[in-house]
Backbone and ligand atoms as CSV (ligand in chain L), in Angstrom:
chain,resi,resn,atom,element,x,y,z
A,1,UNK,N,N,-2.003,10.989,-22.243
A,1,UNK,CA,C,-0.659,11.153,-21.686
A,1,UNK,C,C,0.237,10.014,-22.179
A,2,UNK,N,N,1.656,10.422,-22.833
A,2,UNK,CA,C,2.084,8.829,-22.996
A,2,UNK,C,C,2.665,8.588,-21.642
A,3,UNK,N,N,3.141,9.036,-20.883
A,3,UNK,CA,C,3.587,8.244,-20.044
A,3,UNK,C,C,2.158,8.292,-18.515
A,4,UNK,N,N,1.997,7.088,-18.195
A,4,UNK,CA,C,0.690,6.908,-17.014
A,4,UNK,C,C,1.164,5.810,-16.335
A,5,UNK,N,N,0.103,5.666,-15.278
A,5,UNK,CA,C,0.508,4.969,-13.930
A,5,UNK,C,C,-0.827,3.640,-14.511
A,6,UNK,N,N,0.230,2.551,-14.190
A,6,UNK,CA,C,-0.862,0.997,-14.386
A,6,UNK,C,C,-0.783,0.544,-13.161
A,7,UNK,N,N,-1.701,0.765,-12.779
A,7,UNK,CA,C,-2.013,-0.138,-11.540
A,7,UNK,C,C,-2.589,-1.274,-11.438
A,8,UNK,N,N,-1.518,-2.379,-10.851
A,8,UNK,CA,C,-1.910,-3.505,-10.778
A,8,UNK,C,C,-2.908,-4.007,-9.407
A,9,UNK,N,N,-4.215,-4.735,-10.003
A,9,UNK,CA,C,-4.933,-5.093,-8.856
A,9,UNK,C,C,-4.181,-5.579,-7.758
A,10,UNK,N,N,-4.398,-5.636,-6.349
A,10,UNK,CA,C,-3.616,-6.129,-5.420
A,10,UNK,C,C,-3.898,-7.973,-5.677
A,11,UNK,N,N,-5.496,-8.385,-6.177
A,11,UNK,CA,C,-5.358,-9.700,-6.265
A,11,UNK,C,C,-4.374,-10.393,-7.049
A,12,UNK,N,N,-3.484,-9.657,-8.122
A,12,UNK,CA,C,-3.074,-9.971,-9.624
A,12,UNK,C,C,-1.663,-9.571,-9.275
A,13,UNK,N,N,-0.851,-9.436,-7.978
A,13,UNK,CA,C,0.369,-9.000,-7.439
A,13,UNK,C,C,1.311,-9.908,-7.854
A,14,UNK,N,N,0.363,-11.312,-7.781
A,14,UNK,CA,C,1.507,-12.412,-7.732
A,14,UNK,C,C,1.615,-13.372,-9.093
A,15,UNK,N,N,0.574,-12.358,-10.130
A,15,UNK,CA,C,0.204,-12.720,-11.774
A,15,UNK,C,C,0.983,-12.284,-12.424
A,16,UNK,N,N,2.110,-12.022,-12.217
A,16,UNK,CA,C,3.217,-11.371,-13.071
A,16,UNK,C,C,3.817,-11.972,-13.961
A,17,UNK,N,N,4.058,-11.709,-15.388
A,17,UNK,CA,C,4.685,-13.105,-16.141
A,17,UNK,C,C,5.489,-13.499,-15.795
A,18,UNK,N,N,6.655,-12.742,-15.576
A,18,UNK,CA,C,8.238,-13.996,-14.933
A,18,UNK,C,C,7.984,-14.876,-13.905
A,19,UNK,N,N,6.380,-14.822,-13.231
A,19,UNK,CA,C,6.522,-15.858,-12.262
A,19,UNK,C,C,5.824,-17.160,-12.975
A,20,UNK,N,N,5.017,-16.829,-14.157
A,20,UNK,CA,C,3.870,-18.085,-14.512
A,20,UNK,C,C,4.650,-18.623,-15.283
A,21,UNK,N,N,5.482,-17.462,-16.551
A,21,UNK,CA,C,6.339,-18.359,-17.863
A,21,UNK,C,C,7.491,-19.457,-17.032
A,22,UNK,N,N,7.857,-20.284,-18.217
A,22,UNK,CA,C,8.900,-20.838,-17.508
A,22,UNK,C,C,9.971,-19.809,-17.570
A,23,UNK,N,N,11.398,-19.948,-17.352
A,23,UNK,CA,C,11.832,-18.798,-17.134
A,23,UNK,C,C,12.657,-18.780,-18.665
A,24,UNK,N,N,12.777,-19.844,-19.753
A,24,UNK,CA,C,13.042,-19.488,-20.933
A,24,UNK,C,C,12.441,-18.642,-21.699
A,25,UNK,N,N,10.922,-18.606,-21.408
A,25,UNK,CA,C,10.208,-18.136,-22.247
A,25,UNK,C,C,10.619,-17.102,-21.779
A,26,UNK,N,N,10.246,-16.445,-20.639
A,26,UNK,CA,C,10.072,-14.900,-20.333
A,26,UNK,C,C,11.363,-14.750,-20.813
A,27,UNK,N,N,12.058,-15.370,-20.648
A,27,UNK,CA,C,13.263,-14.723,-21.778
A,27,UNK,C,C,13.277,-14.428,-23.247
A,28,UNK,N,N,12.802,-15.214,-23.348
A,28,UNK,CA,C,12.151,-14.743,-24.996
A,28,UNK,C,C,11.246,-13.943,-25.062
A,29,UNK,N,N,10.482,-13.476,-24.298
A,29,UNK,CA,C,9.702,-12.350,-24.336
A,29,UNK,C,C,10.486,-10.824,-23.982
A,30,UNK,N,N,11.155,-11.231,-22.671
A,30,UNK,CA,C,12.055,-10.113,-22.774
A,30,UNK,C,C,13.207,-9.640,-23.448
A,31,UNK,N,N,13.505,-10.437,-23.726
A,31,UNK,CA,C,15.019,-10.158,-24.915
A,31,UNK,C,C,14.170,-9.497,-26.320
A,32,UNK,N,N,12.837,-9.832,-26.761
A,32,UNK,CA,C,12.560,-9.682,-27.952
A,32,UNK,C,C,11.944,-8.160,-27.767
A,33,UNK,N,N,11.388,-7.786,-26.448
A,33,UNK,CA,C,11.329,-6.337,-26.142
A,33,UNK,C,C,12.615,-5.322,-26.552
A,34,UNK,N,N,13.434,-5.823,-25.720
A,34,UNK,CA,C,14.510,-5.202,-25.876
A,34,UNK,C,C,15.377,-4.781,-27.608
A,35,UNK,N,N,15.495,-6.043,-27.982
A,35,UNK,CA,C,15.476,-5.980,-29.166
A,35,UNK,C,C,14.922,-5.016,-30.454
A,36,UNK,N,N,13.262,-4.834,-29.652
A,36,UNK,CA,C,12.207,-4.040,-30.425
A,36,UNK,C,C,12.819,-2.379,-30.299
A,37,UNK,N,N,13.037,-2.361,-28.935
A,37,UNK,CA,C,13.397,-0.662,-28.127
A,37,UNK,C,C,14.570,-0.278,-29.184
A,38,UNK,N,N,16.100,-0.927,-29.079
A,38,UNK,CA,C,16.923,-0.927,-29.907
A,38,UNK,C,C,17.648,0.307,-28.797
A,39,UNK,N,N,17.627,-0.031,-27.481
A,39,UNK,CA,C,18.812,1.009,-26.851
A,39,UNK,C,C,17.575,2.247,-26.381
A,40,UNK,N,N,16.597,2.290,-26.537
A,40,UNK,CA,C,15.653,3.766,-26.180
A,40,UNK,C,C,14.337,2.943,-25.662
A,41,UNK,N,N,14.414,3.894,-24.396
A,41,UNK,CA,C,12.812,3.626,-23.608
A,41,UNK,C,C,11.526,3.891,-25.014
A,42,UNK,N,N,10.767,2.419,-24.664
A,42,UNK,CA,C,9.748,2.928,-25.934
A,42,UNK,C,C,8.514,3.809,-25.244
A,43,UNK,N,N,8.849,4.118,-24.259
A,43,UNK,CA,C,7.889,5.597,-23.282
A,43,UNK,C,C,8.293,6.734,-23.801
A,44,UNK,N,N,9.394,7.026,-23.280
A,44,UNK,CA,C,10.406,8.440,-22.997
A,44,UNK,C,C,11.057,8.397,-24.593
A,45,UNK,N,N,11.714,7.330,-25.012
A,45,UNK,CA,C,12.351,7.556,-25.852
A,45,UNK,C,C,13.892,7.853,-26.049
A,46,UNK,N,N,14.355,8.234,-24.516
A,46,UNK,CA,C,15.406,8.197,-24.167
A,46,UNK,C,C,16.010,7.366,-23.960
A,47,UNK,N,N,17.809,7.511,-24.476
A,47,UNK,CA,C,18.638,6.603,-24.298
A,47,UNK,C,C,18.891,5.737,-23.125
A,48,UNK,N,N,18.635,4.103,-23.162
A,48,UNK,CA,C,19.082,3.898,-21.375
A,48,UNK,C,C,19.980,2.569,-21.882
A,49,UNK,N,N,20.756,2.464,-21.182
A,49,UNK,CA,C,21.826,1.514,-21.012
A,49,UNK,C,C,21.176,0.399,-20.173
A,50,UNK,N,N,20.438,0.196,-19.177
A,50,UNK,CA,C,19.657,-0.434,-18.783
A,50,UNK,C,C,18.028,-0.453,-18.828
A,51,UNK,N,N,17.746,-1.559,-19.943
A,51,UNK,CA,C,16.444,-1.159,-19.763
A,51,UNK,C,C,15.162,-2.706,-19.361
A,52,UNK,N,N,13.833,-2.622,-18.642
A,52,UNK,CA,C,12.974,-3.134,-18.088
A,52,UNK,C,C,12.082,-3.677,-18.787
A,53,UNK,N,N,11.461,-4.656,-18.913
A,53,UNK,CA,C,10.728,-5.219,-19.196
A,53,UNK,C,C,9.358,-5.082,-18.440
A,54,UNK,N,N,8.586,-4.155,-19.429
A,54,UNK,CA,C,7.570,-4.008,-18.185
A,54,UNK,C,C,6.097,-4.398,-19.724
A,55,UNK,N,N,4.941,-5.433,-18.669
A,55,UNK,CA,C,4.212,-5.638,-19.097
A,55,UNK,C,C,2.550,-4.995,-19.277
A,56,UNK,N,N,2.117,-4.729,-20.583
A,56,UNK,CA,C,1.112,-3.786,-19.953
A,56,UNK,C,C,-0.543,-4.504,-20.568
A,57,UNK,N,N,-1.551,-4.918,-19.357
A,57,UNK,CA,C,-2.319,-5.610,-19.151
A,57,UNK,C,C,-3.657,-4.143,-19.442
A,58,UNK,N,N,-4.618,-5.068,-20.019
A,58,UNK,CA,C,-5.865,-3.957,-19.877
A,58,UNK,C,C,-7.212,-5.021,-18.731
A,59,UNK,N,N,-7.746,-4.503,-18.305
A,59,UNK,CA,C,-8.898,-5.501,-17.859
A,59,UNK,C,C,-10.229,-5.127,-18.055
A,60,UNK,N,N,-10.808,-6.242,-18.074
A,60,UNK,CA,C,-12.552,-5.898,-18.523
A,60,UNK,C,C,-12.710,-6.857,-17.450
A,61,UNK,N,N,-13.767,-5.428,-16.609
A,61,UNK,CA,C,-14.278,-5.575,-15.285
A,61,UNK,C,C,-15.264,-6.340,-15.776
A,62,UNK,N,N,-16.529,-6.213,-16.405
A,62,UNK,CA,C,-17.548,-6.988,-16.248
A,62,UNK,C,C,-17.499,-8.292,-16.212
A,63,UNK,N,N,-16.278,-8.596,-17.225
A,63,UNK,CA,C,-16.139,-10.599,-16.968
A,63,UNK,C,C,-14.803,-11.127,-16.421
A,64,UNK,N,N,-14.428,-9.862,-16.067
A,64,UNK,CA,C,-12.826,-10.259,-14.739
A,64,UNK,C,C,-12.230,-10.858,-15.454
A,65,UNK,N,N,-11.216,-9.924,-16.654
A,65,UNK,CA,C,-10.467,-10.903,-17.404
A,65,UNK,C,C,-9.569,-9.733,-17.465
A,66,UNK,N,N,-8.570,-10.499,-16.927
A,66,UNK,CA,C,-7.453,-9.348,-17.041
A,66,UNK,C,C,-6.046,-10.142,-18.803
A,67,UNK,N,N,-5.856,-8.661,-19.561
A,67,UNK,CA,C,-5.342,-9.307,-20.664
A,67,UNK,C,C,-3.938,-8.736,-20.997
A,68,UNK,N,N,-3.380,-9.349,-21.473
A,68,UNK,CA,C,-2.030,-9.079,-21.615
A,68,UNK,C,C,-1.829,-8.478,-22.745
A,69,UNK,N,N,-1.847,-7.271,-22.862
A,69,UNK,CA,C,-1.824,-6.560,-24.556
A,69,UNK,C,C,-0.462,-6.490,-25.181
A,70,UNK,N,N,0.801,-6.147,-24.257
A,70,UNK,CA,C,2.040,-5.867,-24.529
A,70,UNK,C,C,3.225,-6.170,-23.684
A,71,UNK,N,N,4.151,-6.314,-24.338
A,71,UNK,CA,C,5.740,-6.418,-23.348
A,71,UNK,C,C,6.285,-5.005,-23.938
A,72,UNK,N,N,6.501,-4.336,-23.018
A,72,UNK,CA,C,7.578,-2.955,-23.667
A,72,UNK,C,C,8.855,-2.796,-22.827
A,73,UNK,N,N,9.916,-2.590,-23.372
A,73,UNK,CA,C,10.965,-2.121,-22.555
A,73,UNK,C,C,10.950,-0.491,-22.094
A,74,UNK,N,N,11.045,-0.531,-20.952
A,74,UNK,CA,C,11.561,0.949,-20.535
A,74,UNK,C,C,12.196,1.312,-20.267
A,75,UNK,N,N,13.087,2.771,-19.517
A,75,UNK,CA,C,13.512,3.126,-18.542
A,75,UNK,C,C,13.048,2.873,-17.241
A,76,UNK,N,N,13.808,2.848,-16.189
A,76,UNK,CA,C,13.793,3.014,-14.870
A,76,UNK,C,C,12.975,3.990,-14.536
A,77,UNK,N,N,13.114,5.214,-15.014
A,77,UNK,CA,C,12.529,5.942,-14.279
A,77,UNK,C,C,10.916,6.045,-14.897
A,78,UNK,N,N,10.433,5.869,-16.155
A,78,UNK,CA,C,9.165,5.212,-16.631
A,78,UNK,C,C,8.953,4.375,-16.046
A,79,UNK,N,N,9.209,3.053,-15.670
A,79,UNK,CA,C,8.959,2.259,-14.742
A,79,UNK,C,C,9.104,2.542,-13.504
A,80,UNK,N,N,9.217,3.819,-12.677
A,80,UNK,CA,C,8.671,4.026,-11.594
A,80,UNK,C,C,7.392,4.630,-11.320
A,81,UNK,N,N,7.458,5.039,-12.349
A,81,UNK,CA,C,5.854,6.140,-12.406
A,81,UNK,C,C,5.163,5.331,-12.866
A,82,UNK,N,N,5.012,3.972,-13.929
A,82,UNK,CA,C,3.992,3.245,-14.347
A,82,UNK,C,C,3.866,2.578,-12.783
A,83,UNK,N,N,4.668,2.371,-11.855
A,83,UNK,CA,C,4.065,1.336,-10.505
A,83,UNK,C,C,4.661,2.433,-9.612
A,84,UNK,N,N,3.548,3.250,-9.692
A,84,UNK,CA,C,3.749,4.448,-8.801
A,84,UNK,C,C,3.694,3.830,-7.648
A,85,UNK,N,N,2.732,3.398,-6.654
A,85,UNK,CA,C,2.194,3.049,-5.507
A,85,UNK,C,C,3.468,2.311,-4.862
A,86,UNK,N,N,4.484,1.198,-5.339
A,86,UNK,CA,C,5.619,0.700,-5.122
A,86,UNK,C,C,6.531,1.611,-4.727
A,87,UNK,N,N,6.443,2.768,-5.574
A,87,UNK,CA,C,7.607,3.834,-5.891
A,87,UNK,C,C,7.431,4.918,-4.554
A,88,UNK,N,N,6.036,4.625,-4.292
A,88,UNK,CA,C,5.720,5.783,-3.359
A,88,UNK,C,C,6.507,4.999,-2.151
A,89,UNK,N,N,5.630,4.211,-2.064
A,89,UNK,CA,C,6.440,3.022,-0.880
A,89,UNK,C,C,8.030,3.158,-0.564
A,90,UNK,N,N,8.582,3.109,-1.819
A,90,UNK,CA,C,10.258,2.652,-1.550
A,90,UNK,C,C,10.345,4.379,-1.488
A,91,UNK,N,N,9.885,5.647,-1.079
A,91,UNK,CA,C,10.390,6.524,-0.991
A,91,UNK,C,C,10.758,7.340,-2.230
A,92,UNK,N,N,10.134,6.832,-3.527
A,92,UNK,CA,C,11.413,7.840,-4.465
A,92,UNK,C,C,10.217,8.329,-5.710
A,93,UNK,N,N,9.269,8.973,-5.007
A,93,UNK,CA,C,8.190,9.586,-5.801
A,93,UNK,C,C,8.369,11.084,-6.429
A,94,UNK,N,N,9.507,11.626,-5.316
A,94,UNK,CA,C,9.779,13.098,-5.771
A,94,UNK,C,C,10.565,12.685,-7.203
A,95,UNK,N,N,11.462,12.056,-7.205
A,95,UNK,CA,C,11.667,11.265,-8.975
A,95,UNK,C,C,10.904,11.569,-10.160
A,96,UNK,N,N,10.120,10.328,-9.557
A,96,UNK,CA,C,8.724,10.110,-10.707
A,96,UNK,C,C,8.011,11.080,-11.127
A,97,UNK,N,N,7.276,12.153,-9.887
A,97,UNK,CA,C,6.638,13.236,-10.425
A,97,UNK,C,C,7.468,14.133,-11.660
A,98,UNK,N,N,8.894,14.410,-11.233
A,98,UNK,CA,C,10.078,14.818,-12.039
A,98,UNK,C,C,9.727,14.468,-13.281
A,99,UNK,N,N,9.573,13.110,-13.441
A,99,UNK,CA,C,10.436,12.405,-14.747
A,99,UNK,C,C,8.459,12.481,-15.503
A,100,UNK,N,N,7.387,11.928,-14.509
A,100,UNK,CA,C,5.949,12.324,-15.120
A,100,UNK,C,C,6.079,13.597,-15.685
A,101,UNK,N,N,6.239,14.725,-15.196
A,101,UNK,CA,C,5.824,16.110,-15.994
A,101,UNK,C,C,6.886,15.961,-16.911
A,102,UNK,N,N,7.960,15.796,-17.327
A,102,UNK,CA,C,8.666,16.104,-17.929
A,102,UNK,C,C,8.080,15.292,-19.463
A,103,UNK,N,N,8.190,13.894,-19.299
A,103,UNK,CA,C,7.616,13.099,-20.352
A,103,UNK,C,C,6.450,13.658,-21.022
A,104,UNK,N,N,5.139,13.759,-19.865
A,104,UNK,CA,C,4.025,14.461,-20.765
A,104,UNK,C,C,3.823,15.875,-20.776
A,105,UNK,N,N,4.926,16.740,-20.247
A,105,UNK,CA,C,5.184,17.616,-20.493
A,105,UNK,C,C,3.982,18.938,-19.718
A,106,UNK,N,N,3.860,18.608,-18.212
A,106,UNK,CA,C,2.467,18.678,-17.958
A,106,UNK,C,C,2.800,19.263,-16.096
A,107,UNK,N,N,1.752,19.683,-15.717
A,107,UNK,CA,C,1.741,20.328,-14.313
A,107,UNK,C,C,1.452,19.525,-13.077
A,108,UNK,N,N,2.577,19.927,-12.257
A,108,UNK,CA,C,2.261,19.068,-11.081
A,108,UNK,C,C,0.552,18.762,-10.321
A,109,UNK,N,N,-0.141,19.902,-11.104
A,109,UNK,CA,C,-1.579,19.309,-10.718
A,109,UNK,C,C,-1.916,18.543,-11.713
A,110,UNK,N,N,-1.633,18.429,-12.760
A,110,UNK,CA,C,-1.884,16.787,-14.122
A,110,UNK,C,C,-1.613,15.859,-13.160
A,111,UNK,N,N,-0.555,16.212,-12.859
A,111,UNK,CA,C,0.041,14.574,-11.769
A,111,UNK,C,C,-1.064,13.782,-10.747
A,112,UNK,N,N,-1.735,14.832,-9.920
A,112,UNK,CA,C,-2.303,14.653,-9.075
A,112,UNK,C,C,-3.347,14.304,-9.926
A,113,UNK,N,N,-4.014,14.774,-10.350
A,113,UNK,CA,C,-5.489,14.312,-11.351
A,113,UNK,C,C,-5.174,13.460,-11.816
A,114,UNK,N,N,-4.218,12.943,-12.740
A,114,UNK,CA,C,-3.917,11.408,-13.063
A,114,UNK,C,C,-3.854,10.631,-12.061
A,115,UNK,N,N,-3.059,10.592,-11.202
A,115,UNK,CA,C,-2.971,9.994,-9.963
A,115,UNK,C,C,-4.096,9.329,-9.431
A,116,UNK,N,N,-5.186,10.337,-9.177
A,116,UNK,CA,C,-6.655,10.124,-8.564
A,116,UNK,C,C,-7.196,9.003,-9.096
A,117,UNK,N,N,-7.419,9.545,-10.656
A,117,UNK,CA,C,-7.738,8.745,-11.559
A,117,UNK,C,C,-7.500,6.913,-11.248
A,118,UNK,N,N,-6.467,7.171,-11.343
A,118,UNK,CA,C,-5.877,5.870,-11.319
A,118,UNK,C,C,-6.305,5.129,-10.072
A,119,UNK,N,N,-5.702,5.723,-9.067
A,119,UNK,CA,C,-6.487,5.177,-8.013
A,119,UNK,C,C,-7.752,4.830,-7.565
A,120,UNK,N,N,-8.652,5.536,-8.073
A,120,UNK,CA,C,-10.018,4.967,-8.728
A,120,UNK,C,C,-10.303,3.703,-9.634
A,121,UNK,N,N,-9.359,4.130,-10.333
A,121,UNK,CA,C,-9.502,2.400,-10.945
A,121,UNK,C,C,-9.100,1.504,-10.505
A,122,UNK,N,N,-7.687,2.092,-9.734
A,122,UNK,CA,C,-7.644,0.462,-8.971
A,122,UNK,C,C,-8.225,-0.272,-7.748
A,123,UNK,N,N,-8.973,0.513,-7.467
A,123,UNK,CA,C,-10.261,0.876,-5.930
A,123,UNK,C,C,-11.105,0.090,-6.493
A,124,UNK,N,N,-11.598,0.098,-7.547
A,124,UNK,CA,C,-12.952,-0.307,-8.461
A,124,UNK,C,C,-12.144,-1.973,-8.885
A,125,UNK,N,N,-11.327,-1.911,-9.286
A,125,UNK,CA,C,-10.600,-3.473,-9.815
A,125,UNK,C,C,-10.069,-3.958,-9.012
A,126,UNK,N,N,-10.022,-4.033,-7.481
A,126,UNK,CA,C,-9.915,-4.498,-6.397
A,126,UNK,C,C,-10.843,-5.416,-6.068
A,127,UNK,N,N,-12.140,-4.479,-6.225
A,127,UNK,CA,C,-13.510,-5.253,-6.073
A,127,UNK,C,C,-13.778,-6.401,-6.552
A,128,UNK,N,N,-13.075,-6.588,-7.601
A,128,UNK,CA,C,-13.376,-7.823,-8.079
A,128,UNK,C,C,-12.418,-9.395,-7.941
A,129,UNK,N,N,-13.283,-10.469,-6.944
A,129,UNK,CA,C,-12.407,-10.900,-6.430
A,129,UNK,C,C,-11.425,-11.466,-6.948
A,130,UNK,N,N,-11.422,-12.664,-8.378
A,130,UNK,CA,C,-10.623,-13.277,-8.859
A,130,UNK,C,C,-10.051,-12.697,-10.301
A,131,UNK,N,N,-9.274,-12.654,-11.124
A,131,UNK,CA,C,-9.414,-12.784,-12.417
A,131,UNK,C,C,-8.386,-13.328,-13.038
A,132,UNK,N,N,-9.331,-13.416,-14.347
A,132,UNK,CA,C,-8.961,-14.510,-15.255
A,132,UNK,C,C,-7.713,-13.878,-16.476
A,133,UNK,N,N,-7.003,-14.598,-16.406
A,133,UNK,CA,C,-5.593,-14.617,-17.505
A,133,UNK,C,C,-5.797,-14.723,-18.707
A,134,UNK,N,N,-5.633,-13.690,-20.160
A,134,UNK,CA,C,-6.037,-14.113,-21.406
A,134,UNK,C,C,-4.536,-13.397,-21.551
A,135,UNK,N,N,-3.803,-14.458,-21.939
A,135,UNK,CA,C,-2.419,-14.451,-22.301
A,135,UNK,C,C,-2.349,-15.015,-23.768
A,136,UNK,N,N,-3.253,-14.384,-24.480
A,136,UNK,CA,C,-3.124,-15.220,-26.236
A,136,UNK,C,C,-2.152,-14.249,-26.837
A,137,UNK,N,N,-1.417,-12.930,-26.355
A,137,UNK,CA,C,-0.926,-12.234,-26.804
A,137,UNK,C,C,0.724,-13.002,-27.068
A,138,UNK,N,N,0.863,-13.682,-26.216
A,138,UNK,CA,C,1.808,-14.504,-26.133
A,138,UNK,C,C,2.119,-15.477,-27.275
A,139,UNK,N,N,1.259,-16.096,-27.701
A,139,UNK,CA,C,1.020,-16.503,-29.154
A,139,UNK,C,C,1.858,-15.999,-30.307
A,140,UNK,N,N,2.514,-15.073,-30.281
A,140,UNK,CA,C,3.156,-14.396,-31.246
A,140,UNK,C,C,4.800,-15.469,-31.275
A,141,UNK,N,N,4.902,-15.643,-29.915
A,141,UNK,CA,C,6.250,-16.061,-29.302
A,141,UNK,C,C,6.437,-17.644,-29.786
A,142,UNK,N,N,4.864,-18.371,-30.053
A,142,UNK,CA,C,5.520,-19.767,-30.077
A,142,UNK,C,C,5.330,-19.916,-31.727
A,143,UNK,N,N,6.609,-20.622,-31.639
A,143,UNK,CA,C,7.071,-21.068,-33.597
A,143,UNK,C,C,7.047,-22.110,-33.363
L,1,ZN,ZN,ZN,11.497,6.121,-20.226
């Protein structure tokens, strides 16, 4: 599917880059997203006048290392469906499902089966109590 739901561990809530970088850097990380997009969600592909900086982490459970693979700019409404669980929260999921089928072009029961999915993984990466930051992706940024 290109467009999916990342669920962030609840331990890793408060691991977000704009809170660890100083706040120049994450500027340089986010401006250089933006830059990359050139005016279009690099999800959807669609035009947005405002667009997000959203970071996308993979983790390897066995040695609790959560890694920073990418900065991508999005849309809003891609960035509600990648932090679905938030989205559900603030009320505005009938949206997301919207803007999910439409992107992968797919049935409100895809939704739900992805959904599950996901929530399974983040059930399972819960379990694990601490993890560890491999932010070498960042490396690209210092000259
Ligand atoms: Zn988008």
């Amino acid at each position: 599917m290109k467009l999916g739901f990342e669920l962030v561990p609840d331990s890793c809530w408060y691991s977000n880059l704009r809170s660890i970088l100083k706040p120049a850097m994450w500027d340089v990380v986010r401006k250089t997203a933006y830059a990359e997009a050139n005016g279009r969600c690099m999800i959807c592909g669609r035009p947005a006048k405002r667009l997000e900086a959203h970071e996308r982490w993979s983790y390897d459970e066995k040695n609790a290392v959560q890694k920073l693979e990418e900065v991508v700019a999005v849309c809003h409404d891609c960035h509600s469906v990648i932090h679905i669980g938030r989205t559900q929260l603030s009320g505005d999921e009938e949206r997301a499902i919207k803007h999910f089928m439409k992107v992968n072009g797919c049935s409100y029961s895809d939704y739900r089966r992805e959904l599950g999915k996901a929530n399974e993984d983040h059930a399972r990466r819960n379990k694990v109590p601490e993890w560890s930051l491999d932010l070498a992706y960042l490396r690209r940024y210092a000259k």
